[in-house]
C-alpha positions in Angstrom: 33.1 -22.5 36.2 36.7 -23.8 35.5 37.1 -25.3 39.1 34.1 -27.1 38.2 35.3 -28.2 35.1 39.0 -29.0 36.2 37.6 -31.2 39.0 35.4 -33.2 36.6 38.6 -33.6 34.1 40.5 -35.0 37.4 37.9 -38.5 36.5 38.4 -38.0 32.4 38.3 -35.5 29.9 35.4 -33.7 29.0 34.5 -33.3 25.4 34.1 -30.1 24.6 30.4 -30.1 24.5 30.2 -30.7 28.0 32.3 -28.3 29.0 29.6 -26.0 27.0 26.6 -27.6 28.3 28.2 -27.2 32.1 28.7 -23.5 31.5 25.3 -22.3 29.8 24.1 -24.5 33.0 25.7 -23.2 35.7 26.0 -19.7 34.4 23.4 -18.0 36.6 25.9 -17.4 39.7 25.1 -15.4 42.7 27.5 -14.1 45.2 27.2 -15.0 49.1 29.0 -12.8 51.9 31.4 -14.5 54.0 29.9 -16.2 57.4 26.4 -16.3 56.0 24.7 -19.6 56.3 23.5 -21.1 53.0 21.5 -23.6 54.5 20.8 -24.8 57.7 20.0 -28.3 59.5 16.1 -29.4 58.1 15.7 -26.7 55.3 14.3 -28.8 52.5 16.7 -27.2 49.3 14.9 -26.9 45.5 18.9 -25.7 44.3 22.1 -27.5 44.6 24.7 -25.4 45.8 28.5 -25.9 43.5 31.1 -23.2 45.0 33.1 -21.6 42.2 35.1 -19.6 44.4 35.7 -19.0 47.9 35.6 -21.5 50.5 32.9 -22.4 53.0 31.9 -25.6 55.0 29.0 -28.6 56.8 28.5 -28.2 59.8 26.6 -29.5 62.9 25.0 -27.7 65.6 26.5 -29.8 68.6 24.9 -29.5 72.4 26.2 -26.6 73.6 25.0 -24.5 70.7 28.4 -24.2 69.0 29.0 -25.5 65.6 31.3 -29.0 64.7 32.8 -28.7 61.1 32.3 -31.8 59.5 33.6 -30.6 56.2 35.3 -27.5 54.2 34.4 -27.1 50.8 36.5 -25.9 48.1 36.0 -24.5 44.3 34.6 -27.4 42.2 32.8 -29.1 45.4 29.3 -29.4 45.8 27.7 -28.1 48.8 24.3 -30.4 49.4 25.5 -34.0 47.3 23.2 -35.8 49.0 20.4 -33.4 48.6 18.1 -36.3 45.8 18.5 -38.8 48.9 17.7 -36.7 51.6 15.2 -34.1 50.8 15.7 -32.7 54.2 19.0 -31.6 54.8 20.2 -33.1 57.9 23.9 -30.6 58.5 24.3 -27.3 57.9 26.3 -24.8 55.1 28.0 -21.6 55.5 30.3 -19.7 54.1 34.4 -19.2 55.6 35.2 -16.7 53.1 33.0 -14.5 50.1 31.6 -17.6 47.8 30.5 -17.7 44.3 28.2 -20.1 43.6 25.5 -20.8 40.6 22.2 -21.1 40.9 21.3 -24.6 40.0 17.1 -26.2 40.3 17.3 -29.4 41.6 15.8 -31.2 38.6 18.0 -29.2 36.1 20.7 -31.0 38.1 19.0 -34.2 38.5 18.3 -34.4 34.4 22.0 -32.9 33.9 23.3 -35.8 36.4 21.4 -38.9 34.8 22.6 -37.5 31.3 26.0 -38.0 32.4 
């Protein structure tokens, strides 16, 4: 959670009850092999995706089949931002390296977002 936390400090400091709130939150983390998609082009995601370590990246399936990275994604970034706009996502996620990443419901994240 500290990648999470250190990027948020990069806009402000946190008071301490944050930093609490953002760990019981995002506590729950799973871990992903590396090359695995996490979601792909049209999936319609109920959790948003935060990587806490490891690296992985959007992509684009292009016409020949092959994938266009649009995007790498490091600790602290957020894998599907646009995911309460979009509903449907419209590039694809997968992992580079072994990720760790929380399991996060969409509306916990949506109430946790218009809290703060």
């Amino acid at each position: 959670m500290d990648a999470i936390i250190d990027k948020l400090q990069t806009l402000g400091e946190l008071p301490a009850a944050d930093k609490l709130l953002l760990k019981t939150v995002l506590s729950d983390v799973r871990s992903v092999a590396a090359r695995k998609d996490i979601l792909r082009e049209g999936d319609r995601p109920t959790n948003v995706h935060l990587v806490v370590s490891g690296w992985c990246c959007r992509y684009n399936i292009v016409a020949e089949g092959a994938r266009q990275i649009t995007a790498f994604l490091l600790p602290g970034d957020v894998c599907n931002t646009r995911i309460t706009l979009l509903r449907q996502m419209d590039h694809g996620v997968g992992t580079l390296t072994r990720l760790k990443s929380p399991i996060l419901r969409l509306r916990k994240w949506t109430s946790f977002s218009r809290g703060h």
